[in-house]
TORDREN-449485 format. One line per 8 residues: number of its first residue (from 0); for each residue x, z, y of C-alpha. Coordinates in nm, 3 decimals. Layout:
BEGIN
NUM	X,Z,Y | ...;
//
This chain:
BEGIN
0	7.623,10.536,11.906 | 7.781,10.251,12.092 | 7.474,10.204,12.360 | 7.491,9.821,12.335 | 7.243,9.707,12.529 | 7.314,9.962,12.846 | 7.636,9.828,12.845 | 7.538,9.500,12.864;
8	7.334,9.607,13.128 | 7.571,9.714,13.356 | 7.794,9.414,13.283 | 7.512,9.201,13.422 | 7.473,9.370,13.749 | 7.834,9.271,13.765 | 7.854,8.953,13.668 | 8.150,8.861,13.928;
16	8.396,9.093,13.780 | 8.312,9.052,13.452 | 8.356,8.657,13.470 | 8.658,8.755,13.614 | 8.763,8.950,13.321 | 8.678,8.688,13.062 | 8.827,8.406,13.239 | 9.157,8.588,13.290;
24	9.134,8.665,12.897 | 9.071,8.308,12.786 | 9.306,8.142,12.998 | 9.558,8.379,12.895 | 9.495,8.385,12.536 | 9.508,7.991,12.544 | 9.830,8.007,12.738 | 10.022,8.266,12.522;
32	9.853,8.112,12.172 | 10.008,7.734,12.280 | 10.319,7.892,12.434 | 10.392,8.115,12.164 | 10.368,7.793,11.941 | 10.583,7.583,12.145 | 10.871,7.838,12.176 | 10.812,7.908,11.824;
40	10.903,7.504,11.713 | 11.185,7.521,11.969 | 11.358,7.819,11.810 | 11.304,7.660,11.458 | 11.456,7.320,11.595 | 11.774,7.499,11.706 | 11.829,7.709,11.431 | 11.798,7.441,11.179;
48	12.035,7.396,10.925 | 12.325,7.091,11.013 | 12.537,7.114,10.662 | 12.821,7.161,10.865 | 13.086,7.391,10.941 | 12.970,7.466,11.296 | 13.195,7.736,11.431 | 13.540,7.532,11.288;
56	13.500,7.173,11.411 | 13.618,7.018,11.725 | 13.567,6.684,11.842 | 13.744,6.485,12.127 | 13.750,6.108,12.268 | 14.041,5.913,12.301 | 14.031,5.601,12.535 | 14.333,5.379,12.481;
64	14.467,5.129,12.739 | 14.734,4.833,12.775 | 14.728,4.542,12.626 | 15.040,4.590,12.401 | 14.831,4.903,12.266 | 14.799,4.882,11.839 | 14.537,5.083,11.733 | 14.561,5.097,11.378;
72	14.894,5.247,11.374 | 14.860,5.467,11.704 | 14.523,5.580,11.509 | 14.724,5.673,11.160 | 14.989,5.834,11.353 | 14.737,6.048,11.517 | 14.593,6.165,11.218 | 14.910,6.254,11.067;
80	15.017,6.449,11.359 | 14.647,6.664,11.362 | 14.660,6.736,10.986 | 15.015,6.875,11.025 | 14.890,7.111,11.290 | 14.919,7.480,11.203 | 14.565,7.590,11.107 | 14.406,7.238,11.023;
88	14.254,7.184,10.753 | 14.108,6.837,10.786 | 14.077,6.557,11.046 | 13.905,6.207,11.070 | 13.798,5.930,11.277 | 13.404,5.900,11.321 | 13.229,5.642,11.516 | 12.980,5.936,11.590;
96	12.990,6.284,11.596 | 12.603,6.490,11.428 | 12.419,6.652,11.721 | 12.619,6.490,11.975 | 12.292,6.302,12.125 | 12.456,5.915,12.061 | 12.574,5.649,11.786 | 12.459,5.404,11.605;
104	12.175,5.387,11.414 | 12.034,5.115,11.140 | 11.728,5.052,10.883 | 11.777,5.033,10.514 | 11.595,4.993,10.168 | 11.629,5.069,9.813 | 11.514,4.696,9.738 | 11.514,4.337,9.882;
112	11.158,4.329,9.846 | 11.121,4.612,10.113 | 11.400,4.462,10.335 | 11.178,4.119,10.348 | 10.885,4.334,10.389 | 11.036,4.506,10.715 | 10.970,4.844,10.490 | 11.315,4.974,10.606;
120	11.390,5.317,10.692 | 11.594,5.445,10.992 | 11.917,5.595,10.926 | 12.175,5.748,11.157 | 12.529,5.514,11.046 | 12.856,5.754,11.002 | 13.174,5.537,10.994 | 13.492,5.733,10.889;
128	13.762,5.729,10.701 | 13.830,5.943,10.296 | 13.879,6.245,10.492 | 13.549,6.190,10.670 | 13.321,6.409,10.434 | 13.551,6.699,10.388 | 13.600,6.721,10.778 | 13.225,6.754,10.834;
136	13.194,7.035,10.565 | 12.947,6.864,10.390 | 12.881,6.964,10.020 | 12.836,6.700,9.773 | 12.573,6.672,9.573 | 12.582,6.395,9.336 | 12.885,6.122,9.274 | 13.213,6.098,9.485;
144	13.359,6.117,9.808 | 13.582,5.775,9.951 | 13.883,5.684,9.801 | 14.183,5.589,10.084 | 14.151,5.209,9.914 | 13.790,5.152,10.031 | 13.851,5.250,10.385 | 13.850,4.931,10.580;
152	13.996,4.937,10.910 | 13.857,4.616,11.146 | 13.816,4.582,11.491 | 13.481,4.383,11.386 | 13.236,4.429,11.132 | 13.335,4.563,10.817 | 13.119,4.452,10.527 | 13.161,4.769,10.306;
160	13.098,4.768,9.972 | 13.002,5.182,9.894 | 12.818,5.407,10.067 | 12.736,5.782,10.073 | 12.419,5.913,10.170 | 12.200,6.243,10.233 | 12.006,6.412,9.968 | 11.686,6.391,10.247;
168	11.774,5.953,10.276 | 11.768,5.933,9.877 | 11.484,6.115,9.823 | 11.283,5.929,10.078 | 11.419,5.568,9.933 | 11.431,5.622,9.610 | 11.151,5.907,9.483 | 11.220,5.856,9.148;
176	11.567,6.051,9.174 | 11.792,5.763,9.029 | 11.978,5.671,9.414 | 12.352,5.758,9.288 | 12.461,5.414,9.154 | 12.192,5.235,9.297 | 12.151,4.930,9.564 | 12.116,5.054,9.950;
184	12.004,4.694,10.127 | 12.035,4.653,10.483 | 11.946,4.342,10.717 | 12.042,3.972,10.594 | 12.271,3.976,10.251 | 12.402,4.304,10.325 | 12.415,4.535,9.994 | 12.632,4.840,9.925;
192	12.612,5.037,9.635 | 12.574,5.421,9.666 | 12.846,5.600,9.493 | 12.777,5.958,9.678 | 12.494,6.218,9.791 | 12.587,6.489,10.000 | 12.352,6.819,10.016 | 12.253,6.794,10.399;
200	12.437,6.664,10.717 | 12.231,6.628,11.048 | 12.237,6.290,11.252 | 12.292,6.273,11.612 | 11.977,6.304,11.780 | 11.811,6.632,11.698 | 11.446,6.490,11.810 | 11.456,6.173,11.597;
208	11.152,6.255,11.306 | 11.489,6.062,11.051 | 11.754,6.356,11.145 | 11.857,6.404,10.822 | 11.830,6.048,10.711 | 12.203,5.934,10.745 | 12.475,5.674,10.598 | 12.828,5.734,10.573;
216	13.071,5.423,10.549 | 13.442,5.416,10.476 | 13.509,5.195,10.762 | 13.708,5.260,11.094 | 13.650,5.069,11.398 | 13.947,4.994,11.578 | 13.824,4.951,11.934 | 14.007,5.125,12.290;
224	13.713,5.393,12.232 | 13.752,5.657,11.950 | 13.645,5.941,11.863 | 13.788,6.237,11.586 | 13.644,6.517,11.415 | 13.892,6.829,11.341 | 13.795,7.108,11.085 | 14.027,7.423,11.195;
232	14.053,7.664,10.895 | 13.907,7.979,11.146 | 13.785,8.043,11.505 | 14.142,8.129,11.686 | 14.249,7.785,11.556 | 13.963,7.638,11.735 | 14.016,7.767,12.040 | 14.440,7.744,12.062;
240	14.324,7.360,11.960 | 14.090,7.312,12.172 | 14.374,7.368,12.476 | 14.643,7.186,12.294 | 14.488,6.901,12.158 | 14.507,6.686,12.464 | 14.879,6.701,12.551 | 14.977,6.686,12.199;
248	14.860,6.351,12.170 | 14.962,6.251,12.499 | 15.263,6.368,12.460 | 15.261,6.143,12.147 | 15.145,5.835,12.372 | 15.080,5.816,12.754 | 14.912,5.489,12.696 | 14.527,5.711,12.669;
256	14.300,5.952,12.841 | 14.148,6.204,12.582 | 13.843,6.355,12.715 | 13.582,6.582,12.608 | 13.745,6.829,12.389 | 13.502,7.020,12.273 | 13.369,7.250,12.001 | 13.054,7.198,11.772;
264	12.924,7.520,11.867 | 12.930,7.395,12.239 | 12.763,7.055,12.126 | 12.492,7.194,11.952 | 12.470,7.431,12.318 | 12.501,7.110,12.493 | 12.237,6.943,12.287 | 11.993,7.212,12.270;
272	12.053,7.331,12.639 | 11.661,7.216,12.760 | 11.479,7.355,12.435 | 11.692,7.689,12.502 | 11.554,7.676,12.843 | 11.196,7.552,12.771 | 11.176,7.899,12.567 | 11.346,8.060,12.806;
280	11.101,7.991,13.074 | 10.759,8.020,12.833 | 10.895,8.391,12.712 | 10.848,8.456,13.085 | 10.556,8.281,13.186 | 10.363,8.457,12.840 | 10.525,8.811,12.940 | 10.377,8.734,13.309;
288	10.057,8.669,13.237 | 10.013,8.952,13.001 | 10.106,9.155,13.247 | 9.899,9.024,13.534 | 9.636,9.025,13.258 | 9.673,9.406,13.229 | 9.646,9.469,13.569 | 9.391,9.316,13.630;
296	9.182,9.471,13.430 | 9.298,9.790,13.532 | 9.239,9.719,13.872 | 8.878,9.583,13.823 | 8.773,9.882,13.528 | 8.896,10.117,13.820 | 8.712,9.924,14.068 | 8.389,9.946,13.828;
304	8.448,10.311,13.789 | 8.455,10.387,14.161 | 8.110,10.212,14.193 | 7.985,10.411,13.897 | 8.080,10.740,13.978 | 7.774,10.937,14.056 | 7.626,10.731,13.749 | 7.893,10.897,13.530;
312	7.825,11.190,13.669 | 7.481,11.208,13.592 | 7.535,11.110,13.233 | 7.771,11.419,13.228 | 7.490,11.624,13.373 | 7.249,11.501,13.098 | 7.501,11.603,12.818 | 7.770,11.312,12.766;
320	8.087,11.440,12.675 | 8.409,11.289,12.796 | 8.445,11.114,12.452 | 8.119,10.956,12.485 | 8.261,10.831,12.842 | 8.599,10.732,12.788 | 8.394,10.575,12.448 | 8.134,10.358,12.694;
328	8.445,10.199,12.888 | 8.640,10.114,12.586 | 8.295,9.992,12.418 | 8.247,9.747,12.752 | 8.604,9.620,12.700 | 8.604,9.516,12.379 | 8.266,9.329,12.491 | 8.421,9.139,12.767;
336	8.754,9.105,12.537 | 8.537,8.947,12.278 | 8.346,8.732,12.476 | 8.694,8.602,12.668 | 8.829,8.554,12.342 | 8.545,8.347,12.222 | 8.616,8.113,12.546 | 8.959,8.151,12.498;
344	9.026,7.989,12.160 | 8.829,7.719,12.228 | 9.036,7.615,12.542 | 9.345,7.698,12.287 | 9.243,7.404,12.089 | 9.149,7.204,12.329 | 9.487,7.251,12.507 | 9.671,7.157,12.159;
352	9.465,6.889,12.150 | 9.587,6.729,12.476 | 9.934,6.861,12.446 | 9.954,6.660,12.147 | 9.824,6.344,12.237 | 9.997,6.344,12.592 | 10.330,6.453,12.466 | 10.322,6.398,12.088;
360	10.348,6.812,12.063 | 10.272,6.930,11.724 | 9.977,7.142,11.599 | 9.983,7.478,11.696 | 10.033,7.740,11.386 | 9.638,7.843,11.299 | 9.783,8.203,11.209 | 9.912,8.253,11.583;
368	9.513,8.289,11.668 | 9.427,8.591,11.479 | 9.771,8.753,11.612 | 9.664,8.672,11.941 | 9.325,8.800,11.905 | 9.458,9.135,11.804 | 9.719,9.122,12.049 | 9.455,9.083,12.297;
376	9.245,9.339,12.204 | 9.517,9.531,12.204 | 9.621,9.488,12.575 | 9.267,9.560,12.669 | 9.212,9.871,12.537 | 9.579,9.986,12.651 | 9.466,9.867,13.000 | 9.133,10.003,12.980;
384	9.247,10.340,12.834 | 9.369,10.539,13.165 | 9.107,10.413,13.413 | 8.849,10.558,13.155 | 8.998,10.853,13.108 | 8.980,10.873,13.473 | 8.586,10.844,13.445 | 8.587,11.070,13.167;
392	8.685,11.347,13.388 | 8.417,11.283,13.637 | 8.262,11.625,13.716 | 7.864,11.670,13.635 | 7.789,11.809,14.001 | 7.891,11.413,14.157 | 7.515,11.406,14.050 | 7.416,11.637,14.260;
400	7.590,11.594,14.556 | 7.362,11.351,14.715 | 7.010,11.598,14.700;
//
């Protein structure tokens, strides 16, 4: 027999500590449920998928001056010198580098209709040369990669002719599957016709809701700023590049400062660097509060027991066995679990609700509630567990003591 209604009883001649107990429980069950979320869509951010071959690129900046300075042919000779290097196995020029948090960005269409309808979708914009996909890693899906005879190289605008897009940017423009071949429109008269899909590549800014809606161009800006993209062929190349890099093209021409030669894998570090320490920080605020949550009710189910003891002990002189003790305490926990619980998801969704509309966070996964409920109960009984046992033991004679 559980012995509700004694139970409740006794909980309402203590009605302080056990409003205590269910606040703690709700307002850490709403904490941990939206935290747990949050960290959750933070680790799936940064371990998305980018297409590329992470752990073997390198990037770097090179920043040309002097007026006498060509850039065309300092920028071919550079490329000729990185693809003879020991160890590489491609190298381009790219405008913009994925996950690197800048670049330029446009809208497009699949029709002129939806251009003059402002029904254009944003797109990251990729310029590079024919060795641009095969640097990235990127697998191709559909059609064919740049020929060296489309690359334009301008130090203006560059009205390309073919394009190559993502699987995720043809899907969205054109559902009905027919995008290789087809018209991509952009702003004014500009139309180029798609003669590629790759797989997947990711774009630049890893919060933008059109990551993995991108455009590659066979056009290289010729401009004092540039930046290249080096695939190494394993992870010792990368790093004897990444400290050679810079005086080999200095030593080439002194008429530049190359700057920030880094790997992907640091980029993506670099990039991700507050979401790693936004979970960082929640892991520890959830693991705090569960544990303050513990001991606190240990300390006030000890606290209860201390003012109950001669009861106990009369229930022990009337027959109660320590099972039917340690049973009464657990019983009264679950009680005050389930009523904090009851509080407690509805300040969950009421805390999703606010977190969403004050920082556009997403909707909390429904399934992390019934976790948390057990997880809850859990804790409770765990924390519950040795100050009843500690009542259990309460001797029969405590009744007695006091006639």
């Amino acid at each position: 027999m559980l012995e509700i209604k004694p139970i409740l009883s006794a909980l309402l001649r203590h009605k302080s500590s056990t409003l205590l107990i269910i606040l703690q429980i709700a307002i850490t069950f709403a904490v941990v449920v939206n935290s747990t979320s949050i960290i959750k869509e933070r680790i799936e951010l940064m371990s998305r998928d980018t297409g590329l071959v992470n752990d073997r690129l390198i990037t770097f900046n090179v920043n040309a001056f002097g007026e006498d300075y060509d850039h065309e042919s300092n920028l071919r000779a550079d490329l000729e010198l990185l693809r003879s290097l020991p160890g590489v196995v491609s190298a381009a020029p790219m405008n913009q580098i994925p996950l690197s948090g800048s670049g330029d960005s446009s809208g497009v269409a699949g029709s002129q209709e939806a251009v003059d309808n402002l029904e254009m979708t944003g797109t990251g914009m990729f310029h590079g040369d024919s060795h641009m996909i095969n640097t990235l890693g990127v697998k191709l899906a559909a059609g064919r990669l740049f020929t060296p005879e489309e690359i334009t190289y301008s130090r203006g605008r560059a009205d390309v002719k073919s394009v190559i897009i993502t699987q995720a940017l043809a899907d969205q423009i054109y559902p009905e599957g027919n995008a290789l071949g087809s018209t991509l429109f952009m702003g004014g008269d500009l139309k180029m016709t798609i003669v590629g899909i790759v797989e997947h590549m990711s774009g630049s800014w890893p919060s933008w809701s059109n990551f993995n809606y991108n455009v590659l161009t066979p056009f290289v800006p010729l401009r004092d700023f540039q930046r290249y993209l080096i695939q190494a062929e394993d992870q010792e190349t990368v790093t004897r590049l990444l400290g050679e890099v810079e005086k080999l093209l200095i030593d080439r021409n002194r008429q530049r400062v190359i700057t920030n030669v880094r790997s992907m894998d640091e980029l993506i570090e670099r990039i991700y660097a507050d979401d790693a320490a936004m979970t960082t920080i929640l892991w520890v605020v959830v693991i705090l509060l569960v544990l303050i949550t513990a001991l606190g009710i240990v300390g006030i189910v000890s606290f209860n027991v201390n003012q109950r003891v001669k009861q106990i002990g009369t229930r022990r002189a009337l027959g109660a066995t320590r099972m039917d003790i340690l049973r009464y305490f657990v019983t009264e926990n679950i009680l005050i679990t389930s009523l904090g619980l009851f509080v407690g998801i509805t300040l969950t969704i009421g805390f999703n609700v606010f977190l969403a509309e004050q920082f556009e966070m997403p909707e909390f996964n429904w399934n992390l509630i019934p976790v948390g409920v057990l997880i809850m109960f859990f804790i409770g009984i765990v924390s519950v567990w040795l100050p009843a046992r500690r009542a259990s033991k309460v001797s029969p004679a405590i009744a007695t003591q006091s006639i």
